[in-house]
Residue frames relative to the residue before (quaternion, step in Angstrom):
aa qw qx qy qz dx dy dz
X 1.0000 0.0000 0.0000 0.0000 0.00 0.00 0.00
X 0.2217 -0.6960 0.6447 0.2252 3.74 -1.32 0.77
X 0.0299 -0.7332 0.6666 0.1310 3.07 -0.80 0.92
X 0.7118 -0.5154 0.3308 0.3440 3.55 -1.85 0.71
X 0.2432 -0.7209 0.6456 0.0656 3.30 -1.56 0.48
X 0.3545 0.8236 -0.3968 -0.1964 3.49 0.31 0.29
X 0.3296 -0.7816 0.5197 0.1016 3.39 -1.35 0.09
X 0.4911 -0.7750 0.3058 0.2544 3.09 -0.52 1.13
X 0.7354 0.5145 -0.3425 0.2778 3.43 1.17 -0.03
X 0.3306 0.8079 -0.2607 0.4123 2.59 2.67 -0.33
X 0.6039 0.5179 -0.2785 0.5381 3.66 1.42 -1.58
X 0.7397 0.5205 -0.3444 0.2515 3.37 0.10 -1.01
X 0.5289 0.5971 -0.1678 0.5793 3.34 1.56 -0.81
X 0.7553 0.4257 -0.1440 0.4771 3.44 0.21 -1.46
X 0.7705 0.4237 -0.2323 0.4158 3.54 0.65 -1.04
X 0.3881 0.6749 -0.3402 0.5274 3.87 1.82 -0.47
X 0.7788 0.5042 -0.1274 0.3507 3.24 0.42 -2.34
X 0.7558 0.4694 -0.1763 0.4210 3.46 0.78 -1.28
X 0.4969 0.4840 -0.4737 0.5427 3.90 1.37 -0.66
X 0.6198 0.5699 -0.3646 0.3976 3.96 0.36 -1.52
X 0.6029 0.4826 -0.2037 0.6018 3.95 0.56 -1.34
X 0.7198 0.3180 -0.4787 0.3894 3.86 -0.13 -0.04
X 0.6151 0.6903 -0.3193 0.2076 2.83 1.25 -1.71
X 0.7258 0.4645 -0.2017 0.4656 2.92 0.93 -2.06
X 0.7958 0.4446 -0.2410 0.3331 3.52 0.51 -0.71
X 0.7706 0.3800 -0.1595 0.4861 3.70 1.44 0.11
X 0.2972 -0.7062 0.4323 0.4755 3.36 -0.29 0.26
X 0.7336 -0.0400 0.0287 0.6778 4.21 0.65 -0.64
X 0.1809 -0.6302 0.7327 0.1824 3.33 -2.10 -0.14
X 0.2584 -0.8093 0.5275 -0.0003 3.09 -0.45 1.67
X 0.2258 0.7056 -0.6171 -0.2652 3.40 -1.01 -0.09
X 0.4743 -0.7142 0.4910 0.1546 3.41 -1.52 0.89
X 0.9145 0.0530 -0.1773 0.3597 3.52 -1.41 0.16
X 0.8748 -0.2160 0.0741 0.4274 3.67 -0.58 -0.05
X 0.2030 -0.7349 0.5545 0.3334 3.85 -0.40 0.91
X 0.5716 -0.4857 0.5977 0.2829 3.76 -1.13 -0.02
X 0.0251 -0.6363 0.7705 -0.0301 3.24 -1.24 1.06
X 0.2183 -0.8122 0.4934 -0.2217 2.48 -1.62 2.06
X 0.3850 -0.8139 0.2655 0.3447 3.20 0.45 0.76
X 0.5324 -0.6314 0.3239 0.4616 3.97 -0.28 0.85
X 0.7552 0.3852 -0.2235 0.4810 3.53 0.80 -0.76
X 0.6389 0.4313 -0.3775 0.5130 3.94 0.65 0.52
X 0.4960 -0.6425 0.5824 0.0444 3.60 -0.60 1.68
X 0.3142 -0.8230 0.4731 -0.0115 3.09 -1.16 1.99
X 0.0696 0.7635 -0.6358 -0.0890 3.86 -0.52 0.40
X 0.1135 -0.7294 0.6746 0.0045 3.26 -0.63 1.55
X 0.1481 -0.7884 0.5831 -0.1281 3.38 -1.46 1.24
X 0.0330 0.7759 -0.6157 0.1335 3.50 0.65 1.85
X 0.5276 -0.5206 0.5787 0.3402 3.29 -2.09 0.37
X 0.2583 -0.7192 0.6375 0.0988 3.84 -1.02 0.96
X 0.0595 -0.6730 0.7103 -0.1976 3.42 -0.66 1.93
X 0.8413 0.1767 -0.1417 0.4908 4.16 0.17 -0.82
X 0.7116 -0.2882 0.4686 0.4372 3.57 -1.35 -0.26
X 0.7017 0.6276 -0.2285 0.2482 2.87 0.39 -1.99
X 0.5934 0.7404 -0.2675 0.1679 3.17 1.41 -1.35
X 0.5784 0.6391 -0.3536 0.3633 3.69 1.24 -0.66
X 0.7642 0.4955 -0.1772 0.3729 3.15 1.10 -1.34
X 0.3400 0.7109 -0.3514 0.5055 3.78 1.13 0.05
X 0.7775 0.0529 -0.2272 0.5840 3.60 -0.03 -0.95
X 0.4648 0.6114 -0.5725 0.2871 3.59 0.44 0.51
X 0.6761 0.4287 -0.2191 0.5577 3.60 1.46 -1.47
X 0.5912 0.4861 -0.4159 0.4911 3.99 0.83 -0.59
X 0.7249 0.3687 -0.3646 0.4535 3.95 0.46 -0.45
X 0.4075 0.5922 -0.4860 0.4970 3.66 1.35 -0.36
X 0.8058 0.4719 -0.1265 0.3347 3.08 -0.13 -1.66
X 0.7955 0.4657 -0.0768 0.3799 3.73 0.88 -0.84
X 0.7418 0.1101 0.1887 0.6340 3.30 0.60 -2.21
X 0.3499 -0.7707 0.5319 0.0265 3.73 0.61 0.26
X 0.5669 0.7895 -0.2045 0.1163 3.51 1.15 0.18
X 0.3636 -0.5889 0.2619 0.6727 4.03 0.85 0.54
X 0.4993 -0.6580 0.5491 0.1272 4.09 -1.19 0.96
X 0.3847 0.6509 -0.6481 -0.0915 3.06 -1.20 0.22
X 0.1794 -0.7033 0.6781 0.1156 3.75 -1.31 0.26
X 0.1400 -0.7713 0.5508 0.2866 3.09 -1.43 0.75
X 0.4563 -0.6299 0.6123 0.1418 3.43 -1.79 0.52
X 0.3640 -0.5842 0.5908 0.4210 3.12 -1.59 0.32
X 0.5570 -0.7292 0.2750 0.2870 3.36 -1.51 0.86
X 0.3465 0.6988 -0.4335 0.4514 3.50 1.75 -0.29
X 0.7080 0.4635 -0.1566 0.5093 3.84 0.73 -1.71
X 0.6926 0.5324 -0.2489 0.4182 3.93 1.02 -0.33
X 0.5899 0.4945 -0.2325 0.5946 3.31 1.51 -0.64
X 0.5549 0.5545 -0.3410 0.5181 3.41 1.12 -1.43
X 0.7669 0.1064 -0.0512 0.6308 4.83 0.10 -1.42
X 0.2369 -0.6305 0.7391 -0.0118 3.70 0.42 1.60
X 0.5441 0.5727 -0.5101 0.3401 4.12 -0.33 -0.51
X 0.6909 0.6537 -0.1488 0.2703 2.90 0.75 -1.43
X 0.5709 0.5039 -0.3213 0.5630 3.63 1.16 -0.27
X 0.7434 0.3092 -0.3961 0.4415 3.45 0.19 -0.84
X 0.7542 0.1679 -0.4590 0.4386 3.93 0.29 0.38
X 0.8910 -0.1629 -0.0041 0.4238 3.81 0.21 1.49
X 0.4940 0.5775 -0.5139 0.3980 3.94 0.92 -0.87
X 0.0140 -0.5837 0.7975 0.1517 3.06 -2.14 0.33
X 0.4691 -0.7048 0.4388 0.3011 3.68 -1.20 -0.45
X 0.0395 -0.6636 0.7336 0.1412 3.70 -0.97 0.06
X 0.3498 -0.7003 0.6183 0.0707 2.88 -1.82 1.01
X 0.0809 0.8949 -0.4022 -0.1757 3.26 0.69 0.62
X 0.3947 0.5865 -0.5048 0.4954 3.77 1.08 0.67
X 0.7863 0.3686 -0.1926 0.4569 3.81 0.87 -0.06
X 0.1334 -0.8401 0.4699 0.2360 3.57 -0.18 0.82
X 0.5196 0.5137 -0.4813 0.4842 3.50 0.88 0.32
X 0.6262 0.4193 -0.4433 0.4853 3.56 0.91 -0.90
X 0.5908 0.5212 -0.4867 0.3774 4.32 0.52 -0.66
X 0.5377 0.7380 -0.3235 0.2482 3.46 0.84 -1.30
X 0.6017 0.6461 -0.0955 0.4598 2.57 0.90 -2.85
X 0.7276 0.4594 -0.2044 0.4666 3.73 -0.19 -2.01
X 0.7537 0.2992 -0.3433 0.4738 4.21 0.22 -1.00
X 0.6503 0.4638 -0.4316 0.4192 3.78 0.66 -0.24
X 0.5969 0.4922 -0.4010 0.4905 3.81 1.33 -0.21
X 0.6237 0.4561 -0.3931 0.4984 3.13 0.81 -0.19
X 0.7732 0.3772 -0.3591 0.3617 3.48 0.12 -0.18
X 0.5401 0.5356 -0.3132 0.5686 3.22 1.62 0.48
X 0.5595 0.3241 -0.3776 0.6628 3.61 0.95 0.11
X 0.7647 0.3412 -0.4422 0.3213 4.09 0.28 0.21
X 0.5525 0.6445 -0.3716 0.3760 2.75 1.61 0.66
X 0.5439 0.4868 -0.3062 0.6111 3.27 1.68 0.39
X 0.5581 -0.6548 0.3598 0.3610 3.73 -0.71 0.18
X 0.3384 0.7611 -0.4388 0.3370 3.48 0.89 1.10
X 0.2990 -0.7601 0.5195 0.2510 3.26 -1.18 0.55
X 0.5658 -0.7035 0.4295 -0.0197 3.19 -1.32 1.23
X 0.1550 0.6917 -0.7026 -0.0627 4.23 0.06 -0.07
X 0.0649 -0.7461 0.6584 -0.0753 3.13 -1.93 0.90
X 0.2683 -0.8070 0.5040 0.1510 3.82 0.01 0.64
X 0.1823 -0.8036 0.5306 0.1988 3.64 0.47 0.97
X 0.5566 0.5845 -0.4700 0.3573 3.93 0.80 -0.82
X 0.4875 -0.5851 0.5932 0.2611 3.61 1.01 -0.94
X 0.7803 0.1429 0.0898 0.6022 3.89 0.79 -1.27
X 0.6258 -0.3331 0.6860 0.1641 2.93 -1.87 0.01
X 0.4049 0.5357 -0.7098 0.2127 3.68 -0.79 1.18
X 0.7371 -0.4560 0.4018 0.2957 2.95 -2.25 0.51
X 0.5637 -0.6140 0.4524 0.3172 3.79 -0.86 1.43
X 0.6829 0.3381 -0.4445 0.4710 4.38 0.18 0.51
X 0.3151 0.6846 -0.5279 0.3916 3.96 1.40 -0.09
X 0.2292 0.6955 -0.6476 0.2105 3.04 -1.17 1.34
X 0.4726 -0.2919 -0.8287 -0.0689 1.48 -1.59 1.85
X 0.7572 -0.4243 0.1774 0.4638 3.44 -1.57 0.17
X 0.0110 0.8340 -0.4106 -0.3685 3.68 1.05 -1.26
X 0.0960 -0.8917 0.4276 0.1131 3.11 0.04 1.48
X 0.4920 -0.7403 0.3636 0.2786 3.42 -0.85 0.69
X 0.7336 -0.5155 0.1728 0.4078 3.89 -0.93 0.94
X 0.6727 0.7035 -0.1618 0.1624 2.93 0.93 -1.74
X 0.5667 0.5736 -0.3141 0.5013 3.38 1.88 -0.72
X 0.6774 0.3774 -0.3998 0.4887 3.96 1.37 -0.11
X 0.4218 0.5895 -0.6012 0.3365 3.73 1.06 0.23
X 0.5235 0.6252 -0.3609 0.4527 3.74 0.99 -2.01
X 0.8423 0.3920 -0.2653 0.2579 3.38 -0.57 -1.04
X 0.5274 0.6658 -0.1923 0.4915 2.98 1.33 -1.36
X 0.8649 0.2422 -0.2270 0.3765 3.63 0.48 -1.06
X 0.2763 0.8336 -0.3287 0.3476 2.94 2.11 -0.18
X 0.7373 0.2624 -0.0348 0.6215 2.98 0.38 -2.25
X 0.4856 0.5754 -0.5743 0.3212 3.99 0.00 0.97
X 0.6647 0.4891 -0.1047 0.5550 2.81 1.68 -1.50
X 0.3764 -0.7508 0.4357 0.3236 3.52 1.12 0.62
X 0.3609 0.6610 -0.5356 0.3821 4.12 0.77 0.83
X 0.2103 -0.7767 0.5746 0.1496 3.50 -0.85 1.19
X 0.0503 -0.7848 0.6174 0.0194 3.66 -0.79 0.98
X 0.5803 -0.5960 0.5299 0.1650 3.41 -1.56 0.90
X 0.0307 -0.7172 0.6942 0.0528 3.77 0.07 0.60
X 0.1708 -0.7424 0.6318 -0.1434 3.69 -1.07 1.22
X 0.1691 -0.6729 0.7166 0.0711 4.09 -0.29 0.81
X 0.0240 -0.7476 0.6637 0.0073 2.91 -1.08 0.54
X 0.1047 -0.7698 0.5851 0.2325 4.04 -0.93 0.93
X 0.1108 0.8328 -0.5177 -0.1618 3.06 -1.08 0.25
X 0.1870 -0.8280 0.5247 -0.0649 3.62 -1.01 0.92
X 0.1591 0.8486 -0.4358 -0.2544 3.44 -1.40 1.01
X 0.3623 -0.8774 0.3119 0.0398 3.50 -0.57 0.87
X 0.5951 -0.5325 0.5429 0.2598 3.70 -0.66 1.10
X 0.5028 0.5816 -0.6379 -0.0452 3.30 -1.03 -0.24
X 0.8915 -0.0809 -0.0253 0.4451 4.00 -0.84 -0.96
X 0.6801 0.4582 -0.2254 0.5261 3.30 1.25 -0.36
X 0.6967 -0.5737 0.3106 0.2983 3.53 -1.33 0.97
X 0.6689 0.2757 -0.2522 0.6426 3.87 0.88 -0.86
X 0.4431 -0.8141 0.3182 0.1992 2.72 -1.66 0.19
X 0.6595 -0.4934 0.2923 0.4860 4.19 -0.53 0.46
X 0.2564 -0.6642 0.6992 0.0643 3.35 -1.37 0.51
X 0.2431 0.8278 -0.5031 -0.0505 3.51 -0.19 1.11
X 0.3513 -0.8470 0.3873 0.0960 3.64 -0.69 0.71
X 0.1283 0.8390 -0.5284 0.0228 4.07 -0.10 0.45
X 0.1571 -0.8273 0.5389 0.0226 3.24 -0.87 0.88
X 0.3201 -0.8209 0.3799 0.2815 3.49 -0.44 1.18
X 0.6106 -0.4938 0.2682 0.5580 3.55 -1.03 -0.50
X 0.5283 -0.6840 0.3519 0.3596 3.64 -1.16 0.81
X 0.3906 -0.7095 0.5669 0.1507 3.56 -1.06 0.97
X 0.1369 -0.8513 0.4690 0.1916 3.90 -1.24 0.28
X 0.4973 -0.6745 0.3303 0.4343 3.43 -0.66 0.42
X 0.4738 0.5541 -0.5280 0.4355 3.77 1.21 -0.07
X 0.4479 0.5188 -0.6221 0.3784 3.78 0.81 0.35
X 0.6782 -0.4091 0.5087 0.3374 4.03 -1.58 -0.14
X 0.0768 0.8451 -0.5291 -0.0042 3.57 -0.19 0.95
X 0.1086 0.7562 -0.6449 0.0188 3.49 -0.61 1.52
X 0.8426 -0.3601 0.2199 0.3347 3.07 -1.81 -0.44
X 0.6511 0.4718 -0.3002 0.5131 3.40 1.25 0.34
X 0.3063 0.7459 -0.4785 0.3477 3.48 1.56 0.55
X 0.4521 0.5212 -0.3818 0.6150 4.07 1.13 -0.57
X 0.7198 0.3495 -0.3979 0.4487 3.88 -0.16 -0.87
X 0.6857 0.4893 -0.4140 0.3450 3.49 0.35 -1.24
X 0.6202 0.6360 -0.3023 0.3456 3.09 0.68 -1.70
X 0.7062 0.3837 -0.2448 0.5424 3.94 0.32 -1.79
X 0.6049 0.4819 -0.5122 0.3734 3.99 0.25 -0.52
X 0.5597 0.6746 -0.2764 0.3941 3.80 1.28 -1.48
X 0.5573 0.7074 -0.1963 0.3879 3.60 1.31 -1.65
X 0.8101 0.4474 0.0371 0.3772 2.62 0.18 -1.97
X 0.5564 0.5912 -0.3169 0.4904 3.15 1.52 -0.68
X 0.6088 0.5874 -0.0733 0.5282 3.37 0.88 -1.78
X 0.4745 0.5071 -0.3824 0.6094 4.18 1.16 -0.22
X 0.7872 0.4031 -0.3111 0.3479 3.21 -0.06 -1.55
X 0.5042 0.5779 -0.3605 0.5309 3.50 1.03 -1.43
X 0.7852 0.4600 -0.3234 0.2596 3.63 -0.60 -0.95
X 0.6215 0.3577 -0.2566 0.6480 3.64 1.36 -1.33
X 0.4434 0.6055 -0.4726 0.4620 3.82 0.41 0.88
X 0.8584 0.1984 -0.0858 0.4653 2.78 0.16 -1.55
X 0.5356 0.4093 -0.5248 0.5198 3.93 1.26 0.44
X 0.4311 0.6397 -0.4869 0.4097 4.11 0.89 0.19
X 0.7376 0.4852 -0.1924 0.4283 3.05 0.72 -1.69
X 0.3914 -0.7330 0.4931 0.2575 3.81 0.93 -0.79
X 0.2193 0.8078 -0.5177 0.1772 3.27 1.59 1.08
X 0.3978 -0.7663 0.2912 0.4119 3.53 -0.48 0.33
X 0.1766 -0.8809 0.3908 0.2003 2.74 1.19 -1.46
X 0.5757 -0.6173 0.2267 0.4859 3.65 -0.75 0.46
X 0.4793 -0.6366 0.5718 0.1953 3.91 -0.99 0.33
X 0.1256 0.7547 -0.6407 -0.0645 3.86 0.30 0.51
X 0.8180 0.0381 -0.1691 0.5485 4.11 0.46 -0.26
């Protein structure tokens, strides 16, 4: 497993490079209905649906912009070795051809939610096309929690939708929807993955609504 390194000149670089790269490549990043308020001292695990590339960098600029909190995201490790950069502003890896290497990668993760940091995870596991239903989320997001709430550490589970869209203007929208935050002092069993992707999927529908309607929502770039 790679785990992250970060460095502060790594942000400074990366975080310049990546506003420029939306700019040029989007017409806005919206987010829509209500941001969550998190308490400073309760560790985030944010859990969007992964439809583009693009998809990593979002909760990088929404936690800039919001929670302000030290980042990390995991990667596959094939795709980590491939944007080596990537560790020093938060990536780790999963191997997901290795169940020791998954094992390894979900116990690091539950060690970074034991500090007040926010977390991004891709329950799908993959890359599919943003109407794929259902999502199939993968186990591993009830191991995290599970050992979470052993270790008696409350964490903020956080859905997150996320969508881009064509509409009057030549590049396309970024739209963003966060659900309400969940805690691990809730009862985690083996049907937390079901609940969790049913919650998602909800939060999809909700989102291609409210970009129908023409909600604006806030404008972070």
């Amino acid at each position: 497993m790679i785990s992250a390194s970060h460095r502060g000149w790594a942000h400074a670089i990366f975080r310049r490079y990546l506003r420029f790269l939306v700019k040029k490549r989007f017409h806005a990043l919206h987010v829509l209905g209500e941001l969550p308020q998190i308490p400073q001292n309760t560790p985030i695990l944010l859990l969007p649906n992964h439809s583009t590339w693009w998809d990593g960098f979002f909760p990088y600029l929404l936690n800039d912009a919001v929670w302000q909190r030290e980042f990390f995201i995991m990667m596959l490790e094939h795709r980590l070795r491939e944007f080596w950069f990537f560790r020093f502003v938060g990536a780790f890896s999963i191997n997901q051809q290795s169940p020791k290497g998954i094992v390894e990668s979900l116990d690091y993760t539950v060690s970074l939610l034991q500090g007040n940091k926010i977390v991004v995870l891709f329950p799908q596991g993959e890359l599919a096309a943003w109407g794929k239903r259902p999502l199939n989320y993968n186990r591993g997001v009830e191991r995290v929690l599970r050992k979470c709430a052993e270790a008696g550490k409350r964490v903020a589970i956080v859905p997150v939708g996320m969508r881009c869209e064509f509409l009057a203007d030549e590049k396309p929208h970024v739209f963003l929807l966060c659900g309400t935050p969940l805690f691990t002092d809730l009862t985690i069993t083996s049907s937390t993955a079901n609940a969790l992707e049913r919650i998602e999927t909800v939060l999809l529908e909700e989102l291609d609504e409210r970009i129908i309607a023409g909600e604006p929502g806030i404008t972070l770039l």
